[in-house]
mmCIF file of the N, C-alpha and C atoms, coordinates in Angstrom:
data_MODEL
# 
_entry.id   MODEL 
# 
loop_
_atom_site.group_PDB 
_atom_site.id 
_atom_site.type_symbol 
_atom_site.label_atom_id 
_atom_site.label_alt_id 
_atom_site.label_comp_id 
_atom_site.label_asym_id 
_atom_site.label_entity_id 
_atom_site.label_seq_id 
_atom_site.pdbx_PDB_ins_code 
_atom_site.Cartn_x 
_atom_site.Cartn_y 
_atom_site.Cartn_z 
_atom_site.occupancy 
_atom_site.B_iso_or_equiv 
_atom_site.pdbx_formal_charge 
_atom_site.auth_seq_id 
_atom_site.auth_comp_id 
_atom_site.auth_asym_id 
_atom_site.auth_atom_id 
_atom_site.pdbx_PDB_model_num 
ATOM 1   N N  . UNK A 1 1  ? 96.120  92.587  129.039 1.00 0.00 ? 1  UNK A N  1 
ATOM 2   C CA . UNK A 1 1  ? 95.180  92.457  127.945 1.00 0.00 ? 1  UNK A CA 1 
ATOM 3   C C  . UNK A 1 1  ? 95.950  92.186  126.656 1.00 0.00 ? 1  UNK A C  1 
ATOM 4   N N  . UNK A 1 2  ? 95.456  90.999  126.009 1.00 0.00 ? 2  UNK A N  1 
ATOM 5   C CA . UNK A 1 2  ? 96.028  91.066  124.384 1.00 0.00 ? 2  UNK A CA 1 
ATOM 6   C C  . UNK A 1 2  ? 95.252  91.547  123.510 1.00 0.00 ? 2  UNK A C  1 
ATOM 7   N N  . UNK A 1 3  ? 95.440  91.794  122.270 1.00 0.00 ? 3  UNK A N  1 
ATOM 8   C CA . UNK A 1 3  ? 95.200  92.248  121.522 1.00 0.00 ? 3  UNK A CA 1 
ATOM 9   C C  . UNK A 1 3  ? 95.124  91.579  120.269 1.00 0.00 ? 3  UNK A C  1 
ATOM 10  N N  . UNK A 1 4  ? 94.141  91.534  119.834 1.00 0.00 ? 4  UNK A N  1 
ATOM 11  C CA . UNK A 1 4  ? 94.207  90.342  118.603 1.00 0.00 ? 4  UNK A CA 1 
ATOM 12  C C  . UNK A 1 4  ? 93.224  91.311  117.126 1.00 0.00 ? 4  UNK A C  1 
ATOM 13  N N  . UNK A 1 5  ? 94.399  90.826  115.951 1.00 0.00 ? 5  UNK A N  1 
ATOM 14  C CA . UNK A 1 5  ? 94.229  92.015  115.068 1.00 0.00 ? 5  UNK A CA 1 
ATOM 15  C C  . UNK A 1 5  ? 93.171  90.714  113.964 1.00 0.00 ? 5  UNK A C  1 
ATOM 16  N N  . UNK A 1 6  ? 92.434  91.516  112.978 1.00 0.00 ? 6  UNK A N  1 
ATOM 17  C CA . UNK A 1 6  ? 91.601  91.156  112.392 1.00 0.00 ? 6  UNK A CA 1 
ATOM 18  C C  . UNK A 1 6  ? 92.336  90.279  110.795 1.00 0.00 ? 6  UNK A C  1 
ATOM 19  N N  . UNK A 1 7  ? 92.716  89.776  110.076 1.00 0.00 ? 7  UNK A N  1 
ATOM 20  C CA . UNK A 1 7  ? 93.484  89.505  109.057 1.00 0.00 ? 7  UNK A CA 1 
ATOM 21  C C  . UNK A 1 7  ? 92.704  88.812  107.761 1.00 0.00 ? 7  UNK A C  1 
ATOM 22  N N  . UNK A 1 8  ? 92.523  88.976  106.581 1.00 0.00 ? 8  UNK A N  1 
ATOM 23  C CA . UNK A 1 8  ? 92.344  88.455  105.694 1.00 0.00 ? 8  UNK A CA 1 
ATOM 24  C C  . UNK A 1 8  ? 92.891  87.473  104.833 1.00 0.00 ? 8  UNK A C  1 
ATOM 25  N N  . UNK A 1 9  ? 92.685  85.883  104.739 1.00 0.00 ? 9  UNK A N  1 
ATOM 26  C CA . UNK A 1 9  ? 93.463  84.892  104.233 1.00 0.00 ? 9  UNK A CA 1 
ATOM 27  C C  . UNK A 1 9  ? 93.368  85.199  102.719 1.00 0.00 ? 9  UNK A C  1 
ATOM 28  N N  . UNK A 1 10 ? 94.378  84.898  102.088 1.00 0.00 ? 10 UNK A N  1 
ATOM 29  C CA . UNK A 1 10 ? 95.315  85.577  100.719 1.00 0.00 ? 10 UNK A CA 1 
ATOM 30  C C  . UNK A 1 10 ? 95.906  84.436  100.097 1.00 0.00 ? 10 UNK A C  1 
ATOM 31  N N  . UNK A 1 11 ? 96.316  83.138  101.032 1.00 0.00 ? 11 UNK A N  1 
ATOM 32  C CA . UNK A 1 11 ? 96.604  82.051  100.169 1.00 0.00 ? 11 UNK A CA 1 
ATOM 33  C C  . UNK A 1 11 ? 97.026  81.373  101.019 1.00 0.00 ? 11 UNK A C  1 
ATOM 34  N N  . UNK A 1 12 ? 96.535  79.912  100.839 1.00 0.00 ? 12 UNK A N  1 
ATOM 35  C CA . UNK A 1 12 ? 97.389  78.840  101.804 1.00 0.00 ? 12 UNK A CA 1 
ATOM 36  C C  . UNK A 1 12 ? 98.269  77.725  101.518 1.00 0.00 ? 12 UNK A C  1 
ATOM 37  N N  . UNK A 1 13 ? 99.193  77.436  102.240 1.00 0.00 ? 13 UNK A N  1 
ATOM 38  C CA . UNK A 1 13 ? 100.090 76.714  102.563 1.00 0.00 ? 13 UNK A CA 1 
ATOM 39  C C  . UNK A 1 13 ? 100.550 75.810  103.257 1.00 0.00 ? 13 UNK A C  1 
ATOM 40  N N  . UNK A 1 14 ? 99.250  74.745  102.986 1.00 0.00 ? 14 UNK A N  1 
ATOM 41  C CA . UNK A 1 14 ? 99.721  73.585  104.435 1.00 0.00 ? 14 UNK A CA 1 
ATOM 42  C C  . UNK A 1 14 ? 99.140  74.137  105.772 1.00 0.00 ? 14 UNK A C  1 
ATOM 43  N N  . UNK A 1 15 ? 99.767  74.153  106.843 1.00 0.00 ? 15 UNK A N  1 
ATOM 44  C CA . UNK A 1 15 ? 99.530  74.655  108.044 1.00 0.00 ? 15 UNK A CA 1 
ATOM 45  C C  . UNK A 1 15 ? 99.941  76.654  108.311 1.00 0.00 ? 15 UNK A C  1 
ATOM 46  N N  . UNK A 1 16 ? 100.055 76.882  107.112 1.00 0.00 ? 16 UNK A N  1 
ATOM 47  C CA . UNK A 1 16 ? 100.468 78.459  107.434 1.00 0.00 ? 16 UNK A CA 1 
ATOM 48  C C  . UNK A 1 16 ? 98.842  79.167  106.462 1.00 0.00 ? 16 UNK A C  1 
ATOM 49  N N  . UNK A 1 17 ? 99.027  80.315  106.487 1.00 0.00 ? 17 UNK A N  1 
ATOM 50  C CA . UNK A 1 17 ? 98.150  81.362  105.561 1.00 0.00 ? 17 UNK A CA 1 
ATOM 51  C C  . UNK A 1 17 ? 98.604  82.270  105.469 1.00 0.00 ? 17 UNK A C  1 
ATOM 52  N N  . UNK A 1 18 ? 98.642  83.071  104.239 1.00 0.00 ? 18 UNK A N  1 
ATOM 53  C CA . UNK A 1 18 ? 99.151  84.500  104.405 1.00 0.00 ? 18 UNK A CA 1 
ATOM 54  C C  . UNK A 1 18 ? 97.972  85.204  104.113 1.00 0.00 ? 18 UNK A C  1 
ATOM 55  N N  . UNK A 1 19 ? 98.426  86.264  105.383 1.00 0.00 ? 19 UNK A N  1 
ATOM 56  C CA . UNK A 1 19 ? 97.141  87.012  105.622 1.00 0.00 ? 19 UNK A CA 1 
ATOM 57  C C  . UNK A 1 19 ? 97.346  88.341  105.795 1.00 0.00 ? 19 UNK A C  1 
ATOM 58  N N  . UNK A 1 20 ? 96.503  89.037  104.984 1.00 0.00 ? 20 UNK A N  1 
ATOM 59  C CA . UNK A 1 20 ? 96.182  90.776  104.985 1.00 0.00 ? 20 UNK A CA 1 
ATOM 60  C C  . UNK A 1 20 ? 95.587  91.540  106.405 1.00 0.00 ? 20 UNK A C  1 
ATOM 61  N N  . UNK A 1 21 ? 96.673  92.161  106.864 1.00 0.00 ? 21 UNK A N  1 
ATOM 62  C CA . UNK A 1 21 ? 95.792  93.330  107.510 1.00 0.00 ? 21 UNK A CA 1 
ATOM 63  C C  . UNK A 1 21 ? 95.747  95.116  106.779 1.00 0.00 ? 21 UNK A C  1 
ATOM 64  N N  . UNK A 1 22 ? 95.535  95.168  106.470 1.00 0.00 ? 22 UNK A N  1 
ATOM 65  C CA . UNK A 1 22 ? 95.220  96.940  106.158 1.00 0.00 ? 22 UNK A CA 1 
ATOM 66  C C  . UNK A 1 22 ? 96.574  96.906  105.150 1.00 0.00 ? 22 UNK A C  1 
ATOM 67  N N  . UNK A 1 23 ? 96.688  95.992  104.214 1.00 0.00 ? 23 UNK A N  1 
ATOM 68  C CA . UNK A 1 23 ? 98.063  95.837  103.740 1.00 0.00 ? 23 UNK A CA 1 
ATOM 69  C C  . UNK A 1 23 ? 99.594  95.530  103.693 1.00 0.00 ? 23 UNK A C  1 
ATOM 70  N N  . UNK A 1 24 ? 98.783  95.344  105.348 1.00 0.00 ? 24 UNK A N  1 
ATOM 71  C CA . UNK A 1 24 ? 100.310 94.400  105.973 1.00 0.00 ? 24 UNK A CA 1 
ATOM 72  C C  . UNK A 1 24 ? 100.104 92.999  105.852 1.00 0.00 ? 24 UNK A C  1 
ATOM 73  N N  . UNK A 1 25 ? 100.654 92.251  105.074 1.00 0.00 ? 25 UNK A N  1 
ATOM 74  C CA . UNK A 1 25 ? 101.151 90.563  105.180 1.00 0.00 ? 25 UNK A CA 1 
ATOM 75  C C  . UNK A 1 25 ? 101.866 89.768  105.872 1.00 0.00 ? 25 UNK A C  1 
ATOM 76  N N  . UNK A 1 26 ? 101.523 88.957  106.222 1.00 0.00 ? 26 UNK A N  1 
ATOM 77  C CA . UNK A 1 26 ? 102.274 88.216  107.384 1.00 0.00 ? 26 UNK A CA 1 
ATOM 78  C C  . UNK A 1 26 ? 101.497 86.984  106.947 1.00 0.00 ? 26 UNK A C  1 
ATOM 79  N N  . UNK A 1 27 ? 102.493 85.948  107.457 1.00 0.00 ? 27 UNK A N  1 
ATOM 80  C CA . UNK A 1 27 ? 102.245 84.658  107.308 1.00 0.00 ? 27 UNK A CA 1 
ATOM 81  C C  . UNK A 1 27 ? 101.900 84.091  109.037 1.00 0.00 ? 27 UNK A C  1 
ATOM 82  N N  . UNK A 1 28 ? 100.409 83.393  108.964 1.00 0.00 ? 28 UNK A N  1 
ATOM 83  C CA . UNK A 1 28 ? 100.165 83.030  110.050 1.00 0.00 ? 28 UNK A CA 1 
ATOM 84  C C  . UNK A 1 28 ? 99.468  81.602  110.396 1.00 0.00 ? 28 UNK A C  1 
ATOM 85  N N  . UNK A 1 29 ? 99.948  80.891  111.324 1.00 0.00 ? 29 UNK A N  1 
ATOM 86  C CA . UNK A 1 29 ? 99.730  79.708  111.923 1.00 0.00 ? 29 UNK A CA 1 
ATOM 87  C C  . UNK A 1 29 ? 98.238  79.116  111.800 1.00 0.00 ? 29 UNK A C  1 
ATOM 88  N N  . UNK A 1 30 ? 98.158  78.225  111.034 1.00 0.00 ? 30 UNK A N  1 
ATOM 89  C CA . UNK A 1 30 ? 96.378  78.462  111.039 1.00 0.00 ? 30 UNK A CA 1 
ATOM 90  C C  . UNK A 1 30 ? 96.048  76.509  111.767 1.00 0.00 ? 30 UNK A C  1 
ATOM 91  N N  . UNK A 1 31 ? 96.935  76.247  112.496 1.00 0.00 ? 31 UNK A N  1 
ATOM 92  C CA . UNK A 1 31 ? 97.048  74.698  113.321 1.00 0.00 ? 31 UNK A CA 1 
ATOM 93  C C  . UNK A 1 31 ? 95.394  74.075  113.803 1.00 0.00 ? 31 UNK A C  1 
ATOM 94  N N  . UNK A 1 32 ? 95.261  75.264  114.684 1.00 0.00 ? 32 UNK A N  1 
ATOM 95  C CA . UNK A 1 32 ? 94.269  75.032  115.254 1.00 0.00 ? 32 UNK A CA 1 
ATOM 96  C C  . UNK A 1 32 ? 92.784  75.234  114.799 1.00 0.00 ? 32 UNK A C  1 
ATOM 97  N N  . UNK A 1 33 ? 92.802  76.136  113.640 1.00 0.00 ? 33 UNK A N  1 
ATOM 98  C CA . UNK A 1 33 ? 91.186  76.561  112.999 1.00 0.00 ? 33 UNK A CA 1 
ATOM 99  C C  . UNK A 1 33 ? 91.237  75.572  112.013 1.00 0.00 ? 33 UNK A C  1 
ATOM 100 N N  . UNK A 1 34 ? 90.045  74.879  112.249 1.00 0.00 ? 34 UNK A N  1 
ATOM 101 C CA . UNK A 1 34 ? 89.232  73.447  110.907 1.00 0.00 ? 34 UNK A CA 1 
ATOM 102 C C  . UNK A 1 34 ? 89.108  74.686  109.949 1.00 0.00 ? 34 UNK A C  1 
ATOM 103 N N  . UNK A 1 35 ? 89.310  73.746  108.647 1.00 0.00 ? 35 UNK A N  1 
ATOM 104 C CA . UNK A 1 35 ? 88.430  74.413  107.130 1.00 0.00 ? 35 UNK A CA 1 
ATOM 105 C C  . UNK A 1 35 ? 88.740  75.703  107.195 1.00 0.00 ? 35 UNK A C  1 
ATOM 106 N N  . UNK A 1 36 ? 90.220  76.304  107.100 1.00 0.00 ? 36 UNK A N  1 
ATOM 107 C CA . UNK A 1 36 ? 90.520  77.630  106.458 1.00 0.00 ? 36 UNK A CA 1 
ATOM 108 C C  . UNK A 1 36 ? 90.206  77.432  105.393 1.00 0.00 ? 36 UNK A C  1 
ATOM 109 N N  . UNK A 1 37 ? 89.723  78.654  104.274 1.00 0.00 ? 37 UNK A N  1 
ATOM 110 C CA . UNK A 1 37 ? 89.718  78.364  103.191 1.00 0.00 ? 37 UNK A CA 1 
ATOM 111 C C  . UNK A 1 37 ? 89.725  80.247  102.592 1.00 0.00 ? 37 UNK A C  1 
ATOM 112 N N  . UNK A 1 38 ? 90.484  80.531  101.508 1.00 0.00 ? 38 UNK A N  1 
ATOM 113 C CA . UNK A 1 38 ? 90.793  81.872  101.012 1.00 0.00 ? 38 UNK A CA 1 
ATOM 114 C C  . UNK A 1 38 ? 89.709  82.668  101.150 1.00 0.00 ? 38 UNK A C  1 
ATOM 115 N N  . UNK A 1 39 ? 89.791  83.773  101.863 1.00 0.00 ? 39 UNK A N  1 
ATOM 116 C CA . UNK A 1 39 ? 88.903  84.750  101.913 1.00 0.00 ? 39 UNK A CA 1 
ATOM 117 C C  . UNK A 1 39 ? 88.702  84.721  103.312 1.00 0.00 ? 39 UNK A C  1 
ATOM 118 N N  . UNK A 1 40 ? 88.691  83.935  103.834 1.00 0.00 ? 40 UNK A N  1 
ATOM 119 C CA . UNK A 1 40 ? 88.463  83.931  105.540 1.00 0.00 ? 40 UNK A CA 1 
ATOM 120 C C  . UNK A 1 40 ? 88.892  84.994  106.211 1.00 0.00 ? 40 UNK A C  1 
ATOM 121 N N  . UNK A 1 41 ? 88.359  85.708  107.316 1.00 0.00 ? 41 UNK A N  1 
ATOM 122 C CA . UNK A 1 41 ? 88.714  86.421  108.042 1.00 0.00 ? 41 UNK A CA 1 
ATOM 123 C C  . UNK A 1 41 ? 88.854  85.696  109.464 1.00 0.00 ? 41 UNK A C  1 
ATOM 124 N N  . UNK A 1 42 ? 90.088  85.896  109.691 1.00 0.00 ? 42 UNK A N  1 
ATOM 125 C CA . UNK A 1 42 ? 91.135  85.114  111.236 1.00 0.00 ? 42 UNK A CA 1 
ATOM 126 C C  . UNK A 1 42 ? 90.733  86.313  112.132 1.00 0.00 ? 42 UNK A C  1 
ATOM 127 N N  . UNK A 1 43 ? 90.749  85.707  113.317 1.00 0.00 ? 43 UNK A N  1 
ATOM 128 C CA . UNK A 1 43 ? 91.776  86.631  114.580 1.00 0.00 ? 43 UNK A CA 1 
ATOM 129 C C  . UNK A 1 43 ? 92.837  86.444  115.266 1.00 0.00 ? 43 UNK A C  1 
ATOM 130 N N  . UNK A 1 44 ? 93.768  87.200  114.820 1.00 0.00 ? 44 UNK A N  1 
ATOM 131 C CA . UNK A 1 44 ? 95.197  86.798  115.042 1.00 0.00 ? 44 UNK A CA 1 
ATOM 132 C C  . UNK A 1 44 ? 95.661  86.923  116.174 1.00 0.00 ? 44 UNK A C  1 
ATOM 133 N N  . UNK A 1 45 ? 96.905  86.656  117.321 1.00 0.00 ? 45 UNK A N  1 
ATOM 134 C CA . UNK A 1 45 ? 96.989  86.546  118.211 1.00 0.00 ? 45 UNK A CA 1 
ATOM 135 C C  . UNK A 1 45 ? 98.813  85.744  118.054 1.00 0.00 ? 45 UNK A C  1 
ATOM 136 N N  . UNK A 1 46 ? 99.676  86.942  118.071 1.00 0.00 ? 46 UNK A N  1 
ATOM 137 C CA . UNK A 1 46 ? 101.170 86.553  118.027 1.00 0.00 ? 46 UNK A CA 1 
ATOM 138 C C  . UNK A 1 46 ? 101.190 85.821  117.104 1.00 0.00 ? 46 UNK A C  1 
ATOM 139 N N  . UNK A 1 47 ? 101.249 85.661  115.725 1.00 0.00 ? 47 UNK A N  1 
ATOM 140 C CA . UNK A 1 47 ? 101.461 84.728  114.759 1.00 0.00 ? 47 UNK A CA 1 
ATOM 141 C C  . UNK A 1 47 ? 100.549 83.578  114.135 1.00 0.00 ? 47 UNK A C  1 
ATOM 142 N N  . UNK A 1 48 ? 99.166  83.363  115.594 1.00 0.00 ? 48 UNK A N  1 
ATOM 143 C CA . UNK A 1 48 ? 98.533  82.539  115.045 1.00 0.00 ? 48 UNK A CA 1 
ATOM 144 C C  . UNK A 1 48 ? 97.089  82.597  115.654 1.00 0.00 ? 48 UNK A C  1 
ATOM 145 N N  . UNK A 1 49 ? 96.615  82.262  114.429 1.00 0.00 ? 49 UNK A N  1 
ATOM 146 C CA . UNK A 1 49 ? 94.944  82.052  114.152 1.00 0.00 ? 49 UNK A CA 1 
ATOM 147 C C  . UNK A 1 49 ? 94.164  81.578  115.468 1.00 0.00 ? 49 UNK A C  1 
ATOM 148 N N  . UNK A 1 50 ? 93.339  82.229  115.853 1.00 0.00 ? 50 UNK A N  1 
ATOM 149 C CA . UNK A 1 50 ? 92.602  81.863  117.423 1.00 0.00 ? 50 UNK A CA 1 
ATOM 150 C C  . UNK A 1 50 ? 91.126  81.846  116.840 1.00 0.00 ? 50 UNK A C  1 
ATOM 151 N N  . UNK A 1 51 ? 90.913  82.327  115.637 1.00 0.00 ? 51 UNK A N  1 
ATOM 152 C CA . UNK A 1 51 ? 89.380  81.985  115.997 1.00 0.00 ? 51 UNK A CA 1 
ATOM 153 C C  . UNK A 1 51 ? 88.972  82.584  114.351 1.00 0.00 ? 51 UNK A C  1 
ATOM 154 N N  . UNK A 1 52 ? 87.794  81.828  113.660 1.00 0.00 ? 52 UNK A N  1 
ATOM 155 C CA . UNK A 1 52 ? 87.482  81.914  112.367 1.00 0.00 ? 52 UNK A CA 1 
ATOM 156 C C  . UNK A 1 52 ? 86.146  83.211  112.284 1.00 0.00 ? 52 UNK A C  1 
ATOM 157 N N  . UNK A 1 53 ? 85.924  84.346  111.774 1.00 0.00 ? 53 UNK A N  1 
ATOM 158 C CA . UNK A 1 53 ? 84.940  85.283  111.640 1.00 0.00 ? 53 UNK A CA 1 
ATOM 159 C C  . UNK A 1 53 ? 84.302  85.149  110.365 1.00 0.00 ? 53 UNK A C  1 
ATOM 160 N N  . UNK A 1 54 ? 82.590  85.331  110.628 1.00 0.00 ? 54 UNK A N  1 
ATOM 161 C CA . UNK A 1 54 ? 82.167  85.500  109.812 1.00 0.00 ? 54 UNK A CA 1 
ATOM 162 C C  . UNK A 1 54 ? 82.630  86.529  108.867 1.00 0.00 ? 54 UNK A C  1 
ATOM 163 N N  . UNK A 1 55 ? 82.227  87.270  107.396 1.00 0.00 ? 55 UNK A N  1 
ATOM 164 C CA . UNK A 1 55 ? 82.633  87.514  107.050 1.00 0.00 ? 55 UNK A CA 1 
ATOM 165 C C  . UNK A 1 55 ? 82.045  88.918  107.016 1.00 0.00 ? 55 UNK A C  1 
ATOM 166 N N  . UNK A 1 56 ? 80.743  89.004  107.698 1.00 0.00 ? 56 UNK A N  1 
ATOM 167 C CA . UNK A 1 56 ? 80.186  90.428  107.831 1.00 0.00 ? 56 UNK A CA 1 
ATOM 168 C C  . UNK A 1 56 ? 80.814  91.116  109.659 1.00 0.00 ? 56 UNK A C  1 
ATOM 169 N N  . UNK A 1 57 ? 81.462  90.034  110.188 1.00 0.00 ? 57 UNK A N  1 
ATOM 170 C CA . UNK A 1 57 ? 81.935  90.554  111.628 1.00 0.00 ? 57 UNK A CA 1 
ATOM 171 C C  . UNK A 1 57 ? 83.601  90.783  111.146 1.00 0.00 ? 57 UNK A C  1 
ATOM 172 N N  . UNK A 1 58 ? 84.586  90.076  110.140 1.00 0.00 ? 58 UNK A N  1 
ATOM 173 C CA . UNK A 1 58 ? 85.257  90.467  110.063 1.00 0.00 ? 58 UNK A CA 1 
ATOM 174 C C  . UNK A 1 58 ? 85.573  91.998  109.223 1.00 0.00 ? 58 UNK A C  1 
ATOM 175 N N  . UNK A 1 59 ? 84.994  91.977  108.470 1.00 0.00 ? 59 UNK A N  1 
ATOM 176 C CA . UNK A 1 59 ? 84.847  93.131  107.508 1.00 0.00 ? 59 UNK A CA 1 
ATOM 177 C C  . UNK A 1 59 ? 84.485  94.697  108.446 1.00 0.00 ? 59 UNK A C  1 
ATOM 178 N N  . UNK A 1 60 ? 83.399  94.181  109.321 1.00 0.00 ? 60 UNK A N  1 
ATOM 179 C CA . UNK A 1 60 ? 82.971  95.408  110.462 1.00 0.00 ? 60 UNK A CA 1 
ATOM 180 C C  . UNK A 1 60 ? 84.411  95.783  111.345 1.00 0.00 ? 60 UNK A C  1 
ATOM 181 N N  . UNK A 1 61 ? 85.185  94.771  111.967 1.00 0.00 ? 61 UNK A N  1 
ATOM 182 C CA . UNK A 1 61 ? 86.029  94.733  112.719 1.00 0.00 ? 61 UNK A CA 1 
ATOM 183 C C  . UNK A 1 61 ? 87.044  95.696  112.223 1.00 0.00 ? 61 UNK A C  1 
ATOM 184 N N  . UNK A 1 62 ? 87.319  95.252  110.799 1.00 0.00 ? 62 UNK A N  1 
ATOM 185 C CA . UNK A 1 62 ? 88.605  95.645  110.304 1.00 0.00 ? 62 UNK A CA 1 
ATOM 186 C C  . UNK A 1 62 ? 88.287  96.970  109.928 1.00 0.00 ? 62 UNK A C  1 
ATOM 187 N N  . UNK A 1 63 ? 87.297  97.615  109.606 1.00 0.00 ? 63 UNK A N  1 
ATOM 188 C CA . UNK A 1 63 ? 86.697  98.904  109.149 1.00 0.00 ? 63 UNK A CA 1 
ATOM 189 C C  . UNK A 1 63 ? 86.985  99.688  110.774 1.00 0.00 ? 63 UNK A C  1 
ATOM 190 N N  . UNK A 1 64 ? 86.696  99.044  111.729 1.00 0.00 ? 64 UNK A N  1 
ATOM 191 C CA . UNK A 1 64 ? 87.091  99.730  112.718 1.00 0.00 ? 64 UNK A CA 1 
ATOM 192 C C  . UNK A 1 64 ? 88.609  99.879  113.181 1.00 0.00 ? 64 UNK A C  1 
ATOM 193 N N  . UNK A 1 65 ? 89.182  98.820  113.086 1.00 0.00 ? 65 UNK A N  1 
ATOM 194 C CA . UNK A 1 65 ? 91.134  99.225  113.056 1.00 0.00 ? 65 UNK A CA 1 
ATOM 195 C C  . UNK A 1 65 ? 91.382  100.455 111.688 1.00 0.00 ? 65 UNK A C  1 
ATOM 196 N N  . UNK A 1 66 ? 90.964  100.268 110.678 1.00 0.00 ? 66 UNK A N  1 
ATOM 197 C CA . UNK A 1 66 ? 91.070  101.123 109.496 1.00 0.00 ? 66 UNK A CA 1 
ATOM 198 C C  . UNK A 1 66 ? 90.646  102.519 110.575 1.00 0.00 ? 66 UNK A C  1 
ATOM 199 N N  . UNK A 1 67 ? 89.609  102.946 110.684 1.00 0.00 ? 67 UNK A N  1 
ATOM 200 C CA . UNK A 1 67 ? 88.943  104.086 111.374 1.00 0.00 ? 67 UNK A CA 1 
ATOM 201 C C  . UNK A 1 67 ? 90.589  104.513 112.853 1.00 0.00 ? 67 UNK A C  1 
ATOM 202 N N  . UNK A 1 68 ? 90.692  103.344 113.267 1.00 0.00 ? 68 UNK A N  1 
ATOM 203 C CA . UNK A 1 68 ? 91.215  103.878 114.143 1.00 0.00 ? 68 UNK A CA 1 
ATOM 204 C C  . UNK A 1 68 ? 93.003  104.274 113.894 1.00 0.00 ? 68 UNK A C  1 
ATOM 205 N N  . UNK A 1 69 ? 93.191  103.562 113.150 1.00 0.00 ? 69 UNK A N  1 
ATOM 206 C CA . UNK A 1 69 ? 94.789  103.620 112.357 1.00 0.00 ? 69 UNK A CA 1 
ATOM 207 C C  . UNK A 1 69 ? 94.479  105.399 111.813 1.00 0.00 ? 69 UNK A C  1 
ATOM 208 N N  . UNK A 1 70 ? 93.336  105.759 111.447 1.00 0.00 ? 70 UNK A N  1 
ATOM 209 C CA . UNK A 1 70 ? 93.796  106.741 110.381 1.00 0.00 ? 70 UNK A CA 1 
ATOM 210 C C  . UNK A 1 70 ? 93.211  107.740 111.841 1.00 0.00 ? 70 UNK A C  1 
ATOM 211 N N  . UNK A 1 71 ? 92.688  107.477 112.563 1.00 0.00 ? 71 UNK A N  1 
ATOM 212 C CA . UNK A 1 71 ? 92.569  108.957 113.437 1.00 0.00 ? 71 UNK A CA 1 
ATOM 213 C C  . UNK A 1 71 ? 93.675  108.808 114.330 1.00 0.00 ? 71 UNK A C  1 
ATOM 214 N N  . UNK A 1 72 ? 94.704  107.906 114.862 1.00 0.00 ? 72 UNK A N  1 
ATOM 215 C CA . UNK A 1 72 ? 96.004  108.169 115.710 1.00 0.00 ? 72 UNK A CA 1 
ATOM 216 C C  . UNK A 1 72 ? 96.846  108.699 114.226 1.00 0.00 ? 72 UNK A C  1 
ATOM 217 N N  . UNK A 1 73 ? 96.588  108.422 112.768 1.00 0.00 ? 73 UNK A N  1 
ATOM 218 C CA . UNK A 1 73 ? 97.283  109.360 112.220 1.00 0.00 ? 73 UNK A CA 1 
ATOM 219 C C  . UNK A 1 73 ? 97.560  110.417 112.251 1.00 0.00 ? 73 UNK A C  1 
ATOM 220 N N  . UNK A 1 74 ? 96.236  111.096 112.349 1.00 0.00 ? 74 UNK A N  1 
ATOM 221 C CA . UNK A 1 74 ? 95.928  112.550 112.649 1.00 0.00 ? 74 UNK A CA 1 
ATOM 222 C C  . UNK A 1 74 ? 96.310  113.451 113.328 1.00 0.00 ? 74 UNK A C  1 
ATOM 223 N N  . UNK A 1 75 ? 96.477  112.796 114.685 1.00 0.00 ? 75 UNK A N  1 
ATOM 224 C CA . UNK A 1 75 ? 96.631  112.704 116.214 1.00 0.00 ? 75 UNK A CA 1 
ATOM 225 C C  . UNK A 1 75 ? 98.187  113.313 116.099 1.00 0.00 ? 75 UNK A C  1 
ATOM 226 N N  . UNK A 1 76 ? 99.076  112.455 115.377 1.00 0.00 ? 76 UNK A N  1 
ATOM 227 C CA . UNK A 1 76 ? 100.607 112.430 114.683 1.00 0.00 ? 76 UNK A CA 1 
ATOM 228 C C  . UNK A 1 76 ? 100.895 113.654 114.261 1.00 0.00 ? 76 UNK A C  1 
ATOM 229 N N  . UNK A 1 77 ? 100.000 114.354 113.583 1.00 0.00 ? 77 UNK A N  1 
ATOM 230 C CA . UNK A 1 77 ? 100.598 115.223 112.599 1.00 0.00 ? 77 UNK A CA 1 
ATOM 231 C C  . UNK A 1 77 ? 100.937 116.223 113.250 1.00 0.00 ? 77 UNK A C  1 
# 
């Protein structure tokens, strides 16, 4: 199974985007998705863009990695 994380586009560059997850940045491959444009929410997949989200499914998504990042915090302590 892969795993593909939710990311927020932050600024583009030709064929790259840099994109937000939960405050992590990374620059990612955006080759294959038509009409990126800032604000987009990607699904990422090893470095690059697999698929364009609305912006009420990305926002839900990422609220759920947020939820789940902070309860394996917990889990930690």
């Amino acid at each position: 199974m892969c795993l593909g994380l939710v990311m927020k586009v932050i600024s583009i560059d030709d064929k790259e985007a840099l994109c937000d997850y939960l405050g992590n940045r990374r620059k990612i491959r955006i080759d294959v998705i038509k009409d990126v444009v800032l604000g987009d929410y990607l699904l990422v997949h090893a470095g690059f863009a697999i698929s364009k989200l609305n912006k009420e499914e990305g926002e839900e998504r990422l609220n759920i990695f947020r939820e789940l990042e902070e309860k394996i915090g917990e889990i930690r302590k």
